[in-house]
C-alpha positions as CSV (number, residue, x, y, z in Angstrom):
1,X,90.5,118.5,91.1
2,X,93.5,116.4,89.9
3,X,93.3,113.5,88.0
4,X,97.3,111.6,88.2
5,X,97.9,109.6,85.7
6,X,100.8,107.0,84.7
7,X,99.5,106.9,81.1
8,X,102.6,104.6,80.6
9,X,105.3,102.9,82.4
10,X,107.9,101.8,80.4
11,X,110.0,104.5,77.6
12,X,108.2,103.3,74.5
13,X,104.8,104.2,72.3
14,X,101.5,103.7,74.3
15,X,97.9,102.5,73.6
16,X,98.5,99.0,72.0
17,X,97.2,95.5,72.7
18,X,100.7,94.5,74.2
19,X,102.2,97.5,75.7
20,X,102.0,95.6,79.2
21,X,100.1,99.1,80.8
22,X,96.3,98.3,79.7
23,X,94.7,96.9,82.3
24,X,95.0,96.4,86.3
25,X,96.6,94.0,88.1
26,X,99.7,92.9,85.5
27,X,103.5,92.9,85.5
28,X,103.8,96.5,85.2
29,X,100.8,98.0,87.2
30,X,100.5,97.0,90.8
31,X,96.5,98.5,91.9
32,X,98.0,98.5,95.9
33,X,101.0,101.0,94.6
34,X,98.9,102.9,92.7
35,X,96.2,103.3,95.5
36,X,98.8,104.2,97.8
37,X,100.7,106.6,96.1
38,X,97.2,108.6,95.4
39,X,96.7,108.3,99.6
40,X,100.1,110.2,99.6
41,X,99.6,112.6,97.2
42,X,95.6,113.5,98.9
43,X,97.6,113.6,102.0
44,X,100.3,116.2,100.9
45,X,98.0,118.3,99.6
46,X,94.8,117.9,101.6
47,X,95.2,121.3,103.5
48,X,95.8,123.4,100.6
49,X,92.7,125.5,98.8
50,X,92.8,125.6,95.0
């Protein structure tokens, strides 16, 4: 299993209150984008055996 994750978006430290990549939905993170770049990465690799 692979977990992908965009722990943070923009060049700077993570894991404050204001970092603009905490939660769903806001300026920085868009869910749809997200959801469909995991679709394309399940899709690349969907025939391939670990």
């Amino acid at each position: 299993m692979v977990i992908a994750d965009n722990h943070i978006s923009q060049p700077r430290w993570c894991c404050s209150l204001d970092d603009g990549n905490g939660f769903f939905g806001n300026n920085n993170f868009d869910p749809q984008e997200w959801l469909q770049g995991l679709s394309l990465v399940a899709q690349r690799f969907r025939n391939k055996s670990t």
